[in-house]
C-alpha positions in Angstrom: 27.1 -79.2 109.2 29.4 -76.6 108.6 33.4 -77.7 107.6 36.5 -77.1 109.2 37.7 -73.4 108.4 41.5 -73.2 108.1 43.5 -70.2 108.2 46.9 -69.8 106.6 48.7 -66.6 106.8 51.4 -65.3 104.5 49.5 -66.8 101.4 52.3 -65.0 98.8 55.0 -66.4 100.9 56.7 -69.5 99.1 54.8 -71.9 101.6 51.4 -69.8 101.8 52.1 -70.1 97.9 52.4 -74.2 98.0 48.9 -74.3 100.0 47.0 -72.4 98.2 47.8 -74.7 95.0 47.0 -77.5 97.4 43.7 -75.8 98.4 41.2 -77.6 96.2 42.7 -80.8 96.8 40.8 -80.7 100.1 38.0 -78.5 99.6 35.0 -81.3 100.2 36.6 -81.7 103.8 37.7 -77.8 104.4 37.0 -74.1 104.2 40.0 -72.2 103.5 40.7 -68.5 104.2 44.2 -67.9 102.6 45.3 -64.4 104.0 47.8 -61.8 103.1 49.6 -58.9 105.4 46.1 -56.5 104.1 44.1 -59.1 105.6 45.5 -59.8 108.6 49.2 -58.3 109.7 51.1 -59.7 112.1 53.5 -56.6 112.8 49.9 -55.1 114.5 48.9 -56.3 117.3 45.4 -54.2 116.8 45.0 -56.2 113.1 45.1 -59.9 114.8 42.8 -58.6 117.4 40.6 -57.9 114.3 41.0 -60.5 112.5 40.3 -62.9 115.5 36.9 -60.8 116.5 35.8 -61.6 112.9 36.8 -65.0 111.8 36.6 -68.5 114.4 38.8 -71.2 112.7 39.6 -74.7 113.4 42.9 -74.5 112.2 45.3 -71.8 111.8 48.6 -72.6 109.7 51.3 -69.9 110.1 53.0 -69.4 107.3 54.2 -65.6 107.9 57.0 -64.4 109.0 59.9 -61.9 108.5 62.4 -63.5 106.8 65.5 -61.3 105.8 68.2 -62.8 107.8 70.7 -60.1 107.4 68.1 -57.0 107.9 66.6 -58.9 110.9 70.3 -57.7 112.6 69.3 -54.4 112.4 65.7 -54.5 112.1 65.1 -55.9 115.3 62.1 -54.9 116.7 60.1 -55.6 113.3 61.3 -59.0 113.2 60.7 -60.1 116.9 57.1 -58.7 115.9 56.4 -60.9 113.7 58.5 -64.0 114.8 57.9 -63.9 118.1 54.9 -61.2 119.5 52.2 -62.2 116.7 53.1 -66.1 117.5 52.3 -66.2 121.2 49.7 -64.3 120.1 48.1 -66.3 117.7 49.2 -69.2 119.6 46.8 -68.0 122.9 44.4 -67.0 120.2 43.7 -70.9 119.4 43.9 -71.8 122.4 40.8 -69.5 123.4 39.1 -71.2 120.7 40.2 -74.4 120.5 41.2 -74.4 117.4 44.9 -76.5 115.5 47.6 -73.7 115.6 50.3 -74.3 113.6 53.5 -72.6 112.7 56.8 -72.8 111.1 60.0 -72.0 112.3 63.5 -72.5 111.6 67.2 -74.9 111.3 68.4 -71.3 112.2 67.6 -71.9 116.0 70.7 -73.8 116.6 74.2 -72.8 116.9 75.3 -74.8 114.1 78.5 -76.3 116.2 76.7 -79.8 115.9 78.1 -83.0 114.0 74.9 -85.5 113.9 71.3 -83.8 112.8 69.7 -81.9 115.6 66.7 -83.1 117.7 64.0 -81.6 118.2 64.7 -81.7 121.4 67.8 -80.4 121.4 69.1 -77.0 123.0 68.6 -73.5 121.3 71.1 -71.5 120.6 70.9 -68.9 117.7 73.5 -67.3 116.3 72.0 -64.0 115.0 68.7 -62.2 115.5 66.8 -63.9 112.9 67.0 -67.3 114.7 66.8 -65.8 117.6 63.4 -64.0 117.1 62.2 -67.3 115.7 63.5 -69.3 119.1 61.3 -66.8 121.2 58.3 -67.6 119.1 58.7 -71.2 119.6 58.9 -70.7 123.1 55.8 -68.0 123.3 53.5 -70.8 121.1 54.4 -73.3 123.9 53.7 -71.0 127.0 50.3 -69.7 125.6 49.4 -73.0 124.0 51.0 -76.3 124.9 48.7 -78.4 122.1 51.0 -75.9 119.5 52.5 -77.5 116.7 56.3 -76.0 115.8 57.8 -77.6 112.5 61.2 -76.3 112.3 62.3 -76.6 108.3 65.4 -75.2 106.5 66.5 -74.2 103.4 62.9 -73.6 101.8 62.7 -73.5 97.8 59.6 -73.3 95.3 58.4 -71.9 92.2 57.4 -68.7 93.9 58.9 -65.7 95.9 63.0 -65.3 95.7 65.1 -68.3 96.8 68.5 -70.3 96.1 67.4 -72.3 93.3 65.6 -69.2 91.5 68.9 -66.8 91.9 71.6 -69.9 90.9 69.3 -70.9 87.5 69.2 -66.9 86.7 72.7 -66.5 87.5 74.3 -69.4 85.9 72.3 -68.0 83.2 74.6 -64.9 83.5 78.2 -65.8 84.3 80.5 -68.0 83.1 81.6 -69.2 87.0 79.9 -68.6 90.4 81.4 -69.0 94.0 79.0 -70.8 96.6 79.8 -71.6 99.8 80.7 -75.3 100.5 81.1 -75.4 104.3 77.0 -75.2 105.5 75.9 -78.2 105.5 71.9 -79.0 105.9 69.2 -79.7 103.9 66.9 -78.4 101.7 63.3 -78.2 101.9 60.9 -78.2 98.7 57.6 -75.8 99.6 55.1 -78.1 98.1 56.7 -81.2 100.2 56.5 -79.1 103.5 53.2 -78.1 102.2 51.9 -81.8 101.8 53.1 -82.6 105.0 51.2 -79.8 106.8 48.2 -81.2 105.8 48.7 -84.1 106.1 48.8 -83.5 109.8 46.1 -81.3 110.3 43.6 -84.3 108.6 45.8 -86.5 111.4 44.9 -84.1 114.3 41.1 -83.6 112.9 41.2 -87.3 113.1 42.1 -87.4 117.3 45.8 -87.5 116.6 47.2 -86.0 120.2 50.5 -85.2 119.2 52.3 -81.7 119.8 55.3 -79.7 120.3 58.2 -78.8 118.1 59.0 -81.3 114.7 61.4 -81.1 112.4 60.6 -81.1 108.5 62.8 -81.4 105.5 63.8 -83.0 102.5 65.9 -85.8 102.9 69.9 -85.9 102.5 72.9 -83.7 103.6 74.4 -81.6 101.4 76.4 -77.8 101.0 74.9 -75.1 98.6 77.6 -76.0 96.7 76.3 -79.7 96.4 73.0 -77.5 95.8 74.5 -75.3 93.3 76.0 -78.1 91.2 72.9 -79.8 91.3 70.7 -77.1 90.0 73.7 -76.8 87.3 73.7 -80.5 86.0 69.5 -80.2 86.2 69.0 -77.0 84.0 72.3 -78.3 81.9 74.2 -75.5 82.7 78.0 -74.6 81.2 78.3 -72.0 84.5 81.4 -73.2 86.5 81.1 -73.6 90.0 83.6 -73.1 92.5 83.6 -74.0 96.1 84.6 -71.2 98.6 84.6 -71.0 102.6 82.0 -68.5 104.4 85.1 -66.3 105.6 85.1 -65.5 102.0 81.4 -64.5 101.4 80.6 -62.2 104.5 77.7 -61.6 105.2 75.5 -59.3 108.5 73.8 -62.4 109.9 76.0 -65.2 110.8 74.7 -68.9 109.1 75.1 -71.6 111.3 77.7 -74.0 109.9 75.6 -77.4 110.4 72.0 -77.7 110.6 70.7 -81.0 109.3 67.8 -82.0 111.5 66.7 -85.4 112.4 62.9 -85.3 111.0 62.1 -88.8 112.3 60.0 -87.5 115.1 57.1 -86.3 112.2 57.7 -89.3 110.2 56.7 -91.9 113.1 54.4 -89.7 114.5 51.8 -88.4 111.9 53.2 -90.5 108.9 54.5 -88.0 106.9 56.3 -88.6 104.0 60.0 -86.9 103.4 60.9 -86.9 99.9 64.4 -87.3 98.8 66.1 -83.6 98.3 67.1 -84.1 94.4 63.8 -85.9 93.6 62.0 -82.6 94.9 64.5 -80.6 93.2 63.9 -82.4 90.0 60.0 -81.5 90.3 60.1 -77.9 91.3 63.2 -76.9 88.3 60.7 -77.4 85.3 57.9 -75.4 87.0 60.7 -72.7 87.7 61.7 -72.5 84.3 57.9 -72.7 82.4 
């Protein structure tokens, strides 16, 4: 009897990354195809026609998606592509096959004018494109597929690709002081924890698990990136001086919303996930960043 094949796009994405590592761990109960943009592209429609023509799998785990905040202002039409277009349509593809389809969106969906951690349930309301191309792919995965799975995370960090923690060890390795915003508040998610977590639902859906819909997934904690930032500092030892400044002060395209802590107890009591504690996952991931 043939096993489970699960499909994970975006494998050099920081996530993609994180499941390929986790890959073998599972490898007497799956198959894995780990694809990248020349394998299957999400900005062509014609390329997940192909792919889907080809390859039947049980699960698909989407992991790709267009990510520049800031560009996605101006890029719009390549970002609601991939966020939104090649969602729905992976989404229906799953359905047609009954295969697991699921992907990963974003904190970024809400307005950020909240003062207790967002429900999944709660209203969206994006505040610039990125979030907003990410809201419509939600809502595309649950019109062509209502068995989706949408786990919403934030602040995503790892060994691999270009993140926060990456760009604050190499600059505090540059400058004497660095200004980080202190007025964002949220949490941050380590790759390999969402990663764990992922899997640890599809072996819960394999199993008959029936849930569905939209989760919310990240470490545990509220902080700032300036909290972050000093973190990262006292963990690598740092002599960099940082100094807290407001957002009006660091402008940028793409407006960030100002509070996005999410409530991720929906995921927990549901598929018994575990959610790690932010600065224990951020004491894992520093050494592997600085081998």
């Amino acid at each position: 009897m043939s096993k489970p094949l699960i499909v994970v796009t975006g494998k050099n994405g920081q996530l993609g990354s994180e499941l390929e590592i986790l890959a073998p761990a599972f490898e007497v109960q799956y198959d894995f195809l780990l694809v990248d943009r020349s394998q299957l592209d999400l900005s062509s429609n014609e390329s997940i026609d192909n792919f889907f023509s080809v390859h039947k799998p049980s699960v698909v785990i989407n992991c790709a998606a267009y990510t520049a905040v800031d560009k996605a202002e101006t890029d719009r039409d390549a970002a609601f592509q991939v966020n939104a277009v090649a969602v729905g349509k992976l989404a229906a593809f799953c359905k047609a096959i009954g295969a697991l389809f699921i992907t990963v969106s974003t904190d970024y969906v809400f307005n950020g004018n909240g003062t207790s951690p967002y429900l999944p349930s709660d209203t969206t309301d994006p505040i610039n494109y990125y979030g907003a191309s990410k809201a419509e792919g939600e809502k595309l995965a649950i019109t062509n597929n209502p068995d989706s799975i949408i786990i919403r995370t934030s602040w995503v960090y790892s060994r691999f690709g270009n993140n926060f923690v990456k760009t604050m060890i190499r600059l505090m390795g540059e400058r004497p002081s660095l200004n980080v915003v202190g007025d964002q508040i949220g949490a941050p998610t380590y790759a390999a924890d969402l990663a764990a977590a992922i899997m640890h639902i599809v072996a819960q859906k394999i199993a008959g698990n029936k849930h569905s819909g939209i989760y919310h997934f990240s470490n545990s904690g509220a902080i700032s990136w300036y909290d972050f930032a000093v973190a990262i500092g006292e963990m690598t030892h740092s002599n960099c001086v940082v100094a807290k400044i407001g957002s009006e002060a660091f402008p940028t395209p793409a407006k960030r919303p100002h509070y996005s802590l999410m409530d991720c107890s929906s995921i927990i009591q549901d598929f018994g996930v575990g959610q790690p504690d932010w600065k224990e996952s951020l004491q894992v991931c520093i050494p592997l960043i600085q081998k």
